[in-house]
N, C-alpha and C positions, 0 to 999 in steps of 0.2 A: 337696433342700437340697444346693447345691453342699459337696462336702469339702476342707478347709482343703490349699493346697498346700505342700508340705516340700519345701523346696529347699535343695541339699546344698551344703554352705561349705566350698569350697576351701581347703584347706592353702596358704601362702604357700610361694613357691619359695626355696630355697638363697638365694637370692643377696639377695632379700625379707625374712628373716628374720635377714637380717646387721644390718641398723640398727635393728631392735626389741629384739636384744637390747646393742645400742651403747646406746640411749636407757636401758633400766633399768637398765643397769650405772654409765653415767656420774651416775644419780638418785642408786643407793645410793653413789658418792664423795660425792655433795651430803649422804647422811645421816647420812652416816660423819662428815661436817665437815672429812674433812682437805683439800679443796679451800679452805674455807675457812680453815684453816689453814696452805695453802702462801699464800693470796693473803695473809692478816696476816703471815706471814713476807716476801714481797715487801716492803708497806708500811715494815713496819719494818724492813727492810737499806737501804731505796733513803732514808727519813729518815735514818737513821744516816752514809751514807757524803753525803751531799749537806748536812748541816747541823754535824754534826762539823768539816770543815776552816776553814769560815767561824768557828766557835765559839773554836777554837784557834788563830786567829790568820793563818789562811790561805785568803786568801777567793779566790773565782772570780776575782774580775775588782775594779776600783777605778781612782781616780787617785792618779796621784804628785801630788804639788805639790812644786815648788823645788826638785826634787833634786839633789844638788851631784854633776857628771860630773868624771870625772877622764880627762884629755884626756893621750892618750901618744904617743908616735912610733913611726909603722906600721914602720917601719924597724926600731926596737927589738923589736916585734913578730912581724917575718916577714912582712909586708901584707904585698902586691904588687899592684898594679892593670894587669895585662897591655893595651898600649898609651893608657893613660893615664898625665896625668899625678898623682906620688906627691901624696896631701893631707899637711898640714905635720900634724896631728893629728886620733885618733881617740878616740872615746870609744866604749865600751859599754853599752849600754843593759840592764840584767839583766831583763827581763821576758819573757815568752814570746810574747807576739804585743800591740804598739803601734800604735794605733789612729794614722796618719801624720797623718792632717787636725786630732787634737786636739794636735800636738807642738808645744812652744814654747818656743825656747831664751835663756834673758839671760843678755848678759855683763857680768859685774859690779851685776849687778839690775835693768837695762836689758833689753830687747826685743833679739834679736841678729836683726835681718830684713834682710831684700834692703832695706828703705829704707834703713837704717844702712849700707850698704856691703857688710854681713856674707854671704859666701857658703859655706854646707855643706850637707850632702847626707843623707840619714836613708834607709838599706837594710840589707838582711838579707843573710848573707852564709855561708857554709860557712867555721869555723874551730876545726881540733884534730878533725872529723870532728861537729859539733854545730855547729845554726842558730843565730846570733846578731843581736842588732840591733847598728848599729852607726850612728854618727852620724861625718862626715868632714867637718873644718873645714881650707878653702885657704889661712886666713890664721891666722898666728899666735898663739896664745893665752896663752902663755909667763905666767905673771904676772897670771893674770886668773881671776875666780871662773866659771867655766861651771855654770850649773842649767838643769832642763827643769822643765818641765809636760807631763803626757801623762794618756791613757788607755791603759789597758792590760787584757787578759783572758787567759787559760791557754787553750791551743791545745783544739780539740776531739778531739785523740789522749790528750792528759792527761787530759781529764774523763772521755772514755767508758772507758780501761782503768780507773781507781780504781774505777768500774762495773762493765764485764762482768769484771772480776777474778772477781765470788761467781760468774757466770753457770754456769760448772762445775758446784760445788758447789749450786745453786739446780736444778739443771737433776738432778742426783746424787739430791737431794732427792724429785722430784717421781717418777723410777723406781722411788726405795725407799715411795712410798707410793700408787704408784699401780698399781704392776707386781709389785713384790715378792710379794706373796701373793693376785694373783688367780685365780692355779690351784689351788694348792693350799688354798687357801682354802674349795673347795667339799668338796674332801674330810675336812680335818680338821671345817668345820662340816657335814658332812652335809646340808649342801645342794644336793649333787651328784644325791642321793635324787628330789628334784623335778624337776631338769632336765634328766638324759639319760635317764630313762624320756620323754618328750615326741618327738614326731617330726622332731628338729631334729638334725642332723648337729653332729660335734664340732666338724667347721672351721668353720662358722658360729656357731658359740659363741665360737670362740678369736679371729675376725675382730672379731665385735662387742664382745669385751671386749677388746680390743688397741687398737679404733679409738678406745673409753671413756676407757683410759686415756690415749692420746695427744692425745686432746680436751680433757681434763685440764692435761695437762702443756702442750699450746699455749697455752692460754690464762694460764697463769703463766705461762711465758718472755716470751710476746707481751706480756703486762702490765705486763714487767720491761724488756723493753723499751723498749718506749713510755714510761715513765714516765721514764726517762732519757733519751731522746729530745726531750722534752719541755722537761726540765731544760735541757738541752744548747742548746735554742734559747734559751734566755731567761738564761741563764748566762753561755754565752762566743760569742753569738751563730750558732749553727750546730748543723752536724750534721757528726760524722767523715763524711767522703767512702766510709771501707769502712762505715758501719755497718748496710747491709741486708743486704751480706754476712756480718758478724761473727752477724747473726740466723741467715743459711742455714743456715750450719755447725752452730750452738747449734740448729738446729732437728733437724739429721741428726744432730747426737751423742744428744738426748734421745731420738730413734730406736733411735738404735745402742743405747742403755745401757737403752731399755725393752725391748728383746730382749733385752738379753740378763735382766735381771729378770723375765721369760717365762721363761727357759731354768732359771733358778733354782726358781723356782714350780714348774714343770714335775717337777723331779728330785727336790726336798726334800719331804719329809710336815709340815713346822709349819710355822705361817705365821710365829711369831717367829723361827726360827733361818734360816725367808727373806729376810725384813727384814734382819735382822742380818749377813747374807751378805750382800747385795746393797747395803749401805750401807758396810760397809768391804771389799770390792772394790775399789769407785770412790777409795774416799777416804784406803786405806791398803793395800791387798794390790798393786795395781797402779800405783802411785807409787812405792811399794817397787824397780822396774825403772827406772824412769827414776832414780832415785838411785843406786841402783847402776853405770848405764852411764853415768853424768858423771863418776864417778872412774873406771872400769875401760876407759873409751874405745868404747863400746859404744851406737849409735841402735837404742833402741827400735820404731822405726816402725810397728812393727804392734801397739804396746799404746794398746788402747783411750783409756787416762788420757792419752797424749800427744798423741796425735791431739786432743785437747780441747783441748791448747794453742794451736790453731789460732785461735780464739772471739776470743780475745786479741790473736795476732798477727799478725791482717790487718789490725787497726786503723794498725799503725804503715806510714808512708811515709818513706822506703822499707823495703819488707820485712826484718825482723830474719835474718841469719845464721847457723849455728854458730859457736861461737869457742870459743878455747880459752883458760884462764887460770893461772898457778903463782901462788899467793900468796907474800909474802915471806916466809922461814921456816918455810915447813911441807913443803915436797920433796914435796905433792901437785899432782897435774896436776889444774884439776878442767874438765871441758867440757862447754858452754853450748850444748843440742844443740835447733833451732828446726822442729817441724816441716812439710812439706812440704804446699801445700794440698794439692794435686790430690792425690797419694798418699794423704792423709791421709780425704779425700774418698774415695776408692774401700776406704780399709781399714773407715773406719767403715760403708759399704755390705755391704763381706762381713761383715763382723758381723752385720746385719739382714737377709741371707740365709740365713747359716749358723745363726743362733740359733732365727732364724723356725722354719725347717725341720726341725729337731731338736726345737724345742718343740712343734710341732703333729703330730710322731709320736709322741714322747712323750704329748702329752694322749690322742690317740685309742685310744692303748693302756691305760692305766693304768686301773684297774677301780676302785668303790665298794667296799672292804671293811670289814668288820663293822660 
């Protein structure tokens, strides 16, 4: 009688054992629920900021009917039409983006068209350092009722910043629950008991629960995204022109601020006083500096919190500046300090080296005690 053969099973290598323990780490986020509860907090920010302004009286997009323009002299104004000739008057169009093919002007409740004689002109224009629409009539209007009809919708730079505005804070969120106490967590649950007696290196432990949590966290931002993206097409017809860049960024700060919620994990022994660091960090220790350096005259550049302002301000065209401001009567300077992509790109990188690296010497040191 042949004897049964035992064939001996392989240990999976380093590098093989990094996404086994990715998989069971991102499970228990699934068990924990608060995956599920970053995505019901998505839900409910992106309903909140997208059905609020319509509710209060301020909707995306609509038509005028009959609206009565008030037609002035560009002269009076400051126009200037550099080798044209001056129109006899203009009017202002207050909307942020005028759909040209729905515009229709009567004078006096009449059709004012090219069949009628009537000749003016409906363009956008840089005035007072702000995009205007403006409508330029050749002939006289002196004494005459001018209305329009249009369509009109809010520009895709307004819709997406009232959006990624939370993206920070959404993105702050998902560190402090995904990162905050995933180290330290094995130790104060003695959990740690099961899984470095086992034949698996620390860094493959810290890799697969890093890659867990940032699996996590992409997939809320990405959610967050999309979902306003979404919006955005069917709202105000488009999409911002930065907005897959305003993602990148929002992708490499949740990087940067999940290291450094490693790094915290790493050094604290409770998992509450981890959280609790790691959430006003983001959201009140390091904002702390940028307030400070807008009255004392001082860029931050290399604080984490600011660099996150970037999520924001790649949206706008052209790129937002520093400025400086004195209010009237208060003899304080206060400065309006915007910061720099690329810079801002390479500080939020040395965070997720420098934290990395410091966290995964720490973990490998730190022992199971009593």
């Amino acid at each position: 009688m042949a004897e049964p053969q035992h064939y001996a099973r392989e240990l999976p290598t380093d590098i093989e054992q990094v996404p086994m323990v990715w998989r069971y780490e991102l499970l228990k986020h699934l068990r924990s629920r608060r995956l599920y509860g970053s995505l019901g907090i998505v839900v409910l920010v992106v309903s909140l900021i997208y059905f609020v302004p319509p509710l209060t009286g301020n909707p995306y997009s609509g038509t005028d009917k009959d609206t009565k323009l008030f037609v002035s002299d560009p002269q009076a104004l400051g126009i200037s039409i550099p080798g044209l000739q001056l129109p006899s008057g203009v009017a202002f169009v207050n909307r942020s983006v005028v759909i040209q093919s729905s515009l229709e002007v009567f004078l006096d409740g009449n059709p004012y068209t090219s069949e009628s004689g009537a000749i003016w002109t409906f363009t956008t224009l840089t005035f007072h350092g702000q995009n205007v629409n403006v409508i330029f009539f050749m002939q006289n209007t002196s004494g005459h009722v001018v209305t329009a009809t249009y369509h009109w919708h809010r520009t895709s730079e307004q819709f997406a910043t009232g959006f990624i505005s939370f993206a920070s804070f959404l993105i702050v969120i998902c560190a402090t629950f995904f990162g905050a106490d995933a180290i330290v967590s094995e130790y104060q649950g003695r959990t740690g008991y099961l899984i470095f007696p086992n034949p698996i290196k620390r860094m493959s432990v810290f890799l697969g629960k890093f890659g867990a949590s940032m699996t996590a966290g992409i997939m809320v931002v990405v959610l967050y995204y999309a979902a306003m993206g979404f919006l955005s097409i069917i709202s105000v017809n488009g999409l911002n022109k930065h907005f897959f860049l305003s993602l990148a960024f929002a992708l490499e700060y949740l990087l940067a601020t999940m290291a450094v919620a490693y790094l915290i994990s790493s050094v604290l022994k409770g998992t509450v006083g981890a959280i609790v660091l790691t959430f006003f960090l983001f959201l009140l220790i390091l904002p702390i500096f940028d307030a400070v350096g807008s009255v004392s005259g001082f860029k931050s550049w290399w604080n984490l919190s600011f660099t996150g302002g970037t999520i924001v301000a790649v949206l706008s065209s052209p790129y937002p500046t520093d400025s400086v401001t004195t209010p009237p009567g208060t003899g304080i300077t206060f400065h309006s300090y915007i910061p720099d992509p690329t810079l801002s790109a390479i500080v939020m990188l040395g965070y997720v080296l420098v934290a990395s690296a410091i966290s995964v010497l720490l973990f490998r040191r730190k022992e199971m005690l009593g």
